[in-house]
N, C-alpha and C positions, 0 to 999 in steps of 0.2 A: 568367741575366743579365736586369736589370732594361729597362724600356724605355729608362730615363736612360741607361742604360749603352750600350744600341745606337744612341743617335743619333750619337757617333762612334766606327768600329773600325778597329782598326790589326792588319796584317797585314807580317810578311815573307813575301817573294817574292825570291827570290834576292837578289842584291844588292841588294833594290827594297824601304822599307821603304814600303808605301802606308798612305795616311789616304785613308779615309771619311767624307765627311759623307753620314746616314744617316738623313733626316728627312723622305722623299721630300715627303708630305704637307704639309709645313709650308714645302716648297721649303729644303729643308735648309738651314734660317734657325739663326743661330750662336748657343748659347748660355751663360750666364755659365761654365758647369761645361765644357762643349764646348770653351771658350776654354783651360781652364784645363789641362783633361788633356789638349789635344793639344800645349801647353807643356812639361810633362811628357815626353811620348814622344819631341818635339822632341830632349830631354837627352839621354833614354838614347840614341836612335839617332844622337847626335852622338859617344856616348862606346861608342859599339859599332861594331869593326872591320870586322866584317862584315857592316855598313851602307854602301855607298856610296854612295845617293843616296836622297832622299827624295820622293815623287810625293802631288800631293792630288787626290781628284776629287768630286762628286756623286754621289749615288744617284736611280736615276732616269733620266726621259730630260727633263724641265722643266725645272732648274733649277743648277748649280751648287752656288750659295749666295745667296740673295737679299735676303739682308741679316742683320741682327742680330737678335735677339728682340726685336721695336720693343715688342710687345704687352704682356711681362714686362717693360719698362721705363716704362712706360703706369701699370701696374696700379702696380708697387711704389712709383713717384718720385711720384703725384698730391698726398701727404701733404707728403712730403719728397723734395725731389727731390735731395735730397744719399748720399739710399740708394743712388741709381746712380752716383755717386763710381766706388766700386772696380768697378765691373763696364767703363766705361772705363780705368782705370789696368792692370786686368790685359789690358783688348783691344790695348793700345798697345802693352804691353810685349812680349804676343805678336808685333804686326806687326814690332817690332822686333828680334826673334830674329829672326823668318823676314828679311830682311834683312840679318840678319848671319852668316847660316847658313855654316856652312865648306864643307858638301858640300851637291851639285848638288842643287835644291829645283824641282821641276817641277810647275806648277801646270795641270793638264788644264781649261780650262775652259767647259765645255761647257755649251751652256743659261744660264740666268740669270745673271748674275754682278752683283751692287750690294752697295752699304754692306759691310757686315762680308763679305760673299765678298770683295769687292775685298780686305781686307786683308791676307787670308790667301793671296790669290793673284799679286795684283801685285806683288809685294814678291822672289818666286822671281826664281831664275838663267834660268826660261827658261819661257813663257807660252802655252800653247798654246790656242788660240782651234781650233772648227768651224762648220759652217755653221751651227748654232743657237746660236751665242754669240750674248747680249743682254745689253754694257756698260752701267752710266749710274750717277750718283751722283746721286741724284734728292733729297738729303736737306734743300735748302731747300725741298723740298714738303712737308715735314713737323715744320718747327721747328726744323731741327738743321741743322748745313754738310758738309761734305764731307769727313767726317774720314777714319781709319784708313789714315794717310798720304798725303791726297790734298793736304794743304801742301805734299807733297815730290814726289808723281809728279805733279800735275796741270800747273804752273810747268814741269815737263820734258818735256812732249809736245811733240810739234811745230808751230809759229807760236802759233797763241793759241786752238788744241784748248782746251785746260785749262782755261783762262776759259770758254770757251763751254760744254764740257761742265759746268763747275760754278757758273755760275748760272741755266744752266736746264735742268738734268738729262736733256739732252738721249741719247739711245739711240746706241749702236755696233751694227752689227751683222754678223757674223764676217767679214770681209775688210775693213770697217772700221778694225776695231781694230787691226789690222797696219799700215794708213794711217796713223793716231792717233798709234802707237806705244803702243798699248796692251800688245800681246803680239807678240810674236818670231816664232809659228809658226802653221799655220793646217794641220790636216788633216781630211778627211772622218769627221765624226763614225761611219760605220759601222767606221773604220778604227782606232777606241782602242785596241780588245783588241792589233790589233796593235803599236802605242806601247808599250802597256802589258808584251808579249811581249818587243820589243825594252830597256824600260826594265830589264826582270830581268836583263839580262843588263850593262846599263849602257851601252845604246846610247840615246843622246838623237836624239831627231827630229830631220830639219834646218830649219837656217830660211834667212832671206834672200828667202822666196817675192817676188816682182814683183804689185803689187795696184795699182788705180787708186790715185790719190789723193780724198779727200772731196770730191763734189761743189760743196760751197759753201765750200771750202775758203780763196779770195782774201776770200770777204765775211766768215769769220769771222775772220782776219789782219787784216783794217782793223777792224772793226764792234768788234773784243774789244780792240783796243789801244790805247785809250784810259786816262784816268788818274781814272777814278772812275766809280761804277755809273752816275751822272747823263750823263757823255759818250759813256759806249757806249750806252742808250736813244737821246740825242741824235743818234749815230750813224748805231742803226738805222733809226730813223725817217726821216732823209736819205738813208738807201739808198732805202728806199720800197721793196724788193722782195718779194713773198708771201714768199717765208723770210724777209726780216729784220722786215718788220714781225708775225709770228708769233712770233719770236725775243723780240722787244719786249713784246709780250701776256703769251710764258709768263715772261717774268722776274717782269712786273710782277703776277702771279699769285701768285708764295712770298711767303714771310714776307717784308716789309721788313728784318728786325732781321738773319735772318742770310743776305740778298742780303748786306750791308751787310759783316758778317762772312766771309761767302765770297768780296767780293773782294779785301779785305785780305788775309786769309789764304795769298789765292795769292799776290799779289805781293811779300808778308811771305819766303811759301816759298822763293821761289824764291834769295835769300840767304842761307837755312841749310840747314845739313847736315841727317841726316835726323834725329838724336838730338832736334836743336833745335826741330824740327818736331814730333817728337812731344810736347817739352813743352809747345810752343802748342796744340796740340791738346789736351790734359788743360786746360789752364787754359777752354777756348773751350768744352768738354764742362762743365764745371762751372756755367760761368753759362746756357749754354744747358737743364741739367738745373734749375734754377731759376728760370727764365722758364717765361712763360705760352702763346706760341709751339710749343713740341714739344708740351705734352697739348694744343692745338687743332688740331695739325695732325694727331698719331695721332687724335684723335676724327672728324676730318674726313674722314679717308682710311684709316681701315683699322676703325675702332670702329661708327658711326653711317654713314661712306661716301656723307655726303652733298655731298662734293667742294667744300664752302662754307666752308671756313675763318674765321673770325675773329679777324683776327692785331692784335697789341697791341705796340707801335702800329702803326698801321692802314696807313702809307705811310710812303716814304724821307724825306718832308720832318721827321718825325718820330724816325724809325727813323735819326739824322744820326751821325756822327762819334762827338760825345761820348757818346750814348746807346749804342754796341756798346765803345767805352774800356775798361770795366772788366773785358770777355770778355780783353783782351788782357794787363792786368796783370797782373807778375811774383807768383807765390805764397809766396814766402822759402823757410821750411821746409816749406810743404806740396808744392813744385812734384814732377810726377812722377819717380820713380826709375826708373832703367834698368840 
């Protein structure tokens, strides 16, 4: 077996068909091929009886999944960034199986979880976070929004989470997310194998657990529910509190173009179902893979790492309205398939 081939393995286990992502080193970051063949196994163990539930985890003890392959999207799109076209249409279509899945889809998600981990894991019948879960959709720090269905889950968390975690890609962390409403269930990461023991057998974990709620949870319900990126800054800066004006810095830190983009998108989301979300999402992946924004922000944060971005345009007064328009236009016949 090639190395391509081990970075995801699929195994039954009694009842329990499991996925691996198997990339320990890479933080078992997702990618195009990855996407594709655990779509694939998705089929057959939908159409095999003696599958009853489906479970995904990490290799490792880092990471979950930590995103997408930003770097292969880096390298291939600097030319044309319309090469990475199909490498979002088939991540979509994935998140959107696993959201439509008939049998119970359990996403163990331990360690890391961003960008393309979320898509593949938020999406399940049932979310299991541990003490080393580390949420965040960090993706206006690098050009891009908060895609892989976060039109459709962010809008649905609880008060104005969603907003705050997605324009400033702010961290969960494991009894967080259960606050958030990120995931359903929360156990001692030394205790998987036993889940996992239990899963063979088609005994799902319980949920319900009792968790504080977020600390700043009232300032981000007022500071985030406002009706344009301009009045939630406005906002925080009338709080005046060291969270809110931090809150205010790191926004004003991403890209203008898809601040701008991510908080229409939510408020967009939270209107349509999830199909329709996923088609905003292809269209908003399209002109974002075509701006100047994502190769400055992978250059800045993960290429050169000199954490200085130079984003175009450079601020919101710029980055307005009509300038993010065309990310939102309908595509006729190209729009994505499902």
């Amino acid at each position: 077996m090639s190395d391509t081939e081990n970075d995801i393995l699929f195994e039954r286990r009694g009842r329990l068909g499991l996925v691996t992502l198997n990339r320990p080193k890479a933080m078992n970051a997702l990618t195009h091929d990855m996407a594709l063949r655990l779509e694939r196994q998705l089929d057959l163990w939908r159409d095999d009886d003696a599958v009853g539930l489906v479970a995904i985890q990490g290799a490792g003890e880092k990471a979950f999944c930590a995103g997408g392959d930003i770097r292969a999207l880096y390298d291939q799109g600097r030319e044309d960034g319309r090469r990475n076209w199909p490498f979002y249409a088939d991540e979509y279509r994935l998140n959107t199986k696993i959201k439509r899945y008939p049998k119970p889809y359990v996403a163990l998600m331990d360690g890391v979880v961003m960008g393309g981990g979320v898509g593949v894991s938020i999406h399940g019948s049932l979310r299991v976070a541990t003490e080393r879960t580390l949420f965040a959709m960090p993706e206006t720090g690098i050009g891009l929004f908060p895609d892989v269905g976060g039109t459709y889950f962010l809008p649905r968390l609880r008060g104005q989470v969603g907003m705050w975690l997605g324009l400033t890609g702010s961290r969960l962390k494991g009894a967080q997310t259960i606050a958030a409403g990120v995931c359903d269930a929360i156990v001692d990461s030394d205790r998987l194998p036993e889940v996992l023991a239990g899963l063979e057998e088609g005994i799902l974990p319980p949920t319900g657990q009792e968790v504080a709620d977020l600390a700043e949870r009232e300032e981000i319900d007022w500071c985030f529910s406002f009706g344009s990126v301009e009045l939630i800054l406005k906002a925080l800066q009338e709080r005046g509190s060291e969270w809110a004006l931090k809150q205010r810095e790191t926004i004003l830190g991403k890209s203008p173009t898809c601040t701008r983009i991510a908080y229409r998108q939510i408020r967009e989301g939270a209107k349509l179902e999830f199909e329709g979300c996923m088609r905003l999402e292809y269209r908003l992946a399209r002109f974002c893979m075509t701006q100047p924004d994502f190769y400055e922000g992978v250059r800045a944060v993960i290429i050169d790492k000199d954490g200085a971005p130079k984003w175009s345009p450079a601020d919101l007064g710029a980055a307005n309205d009509a300038h993010v328009a065309p990310a939102f236009e309908a595509l006729g016949g190209e729009e994505l398939q499902l």
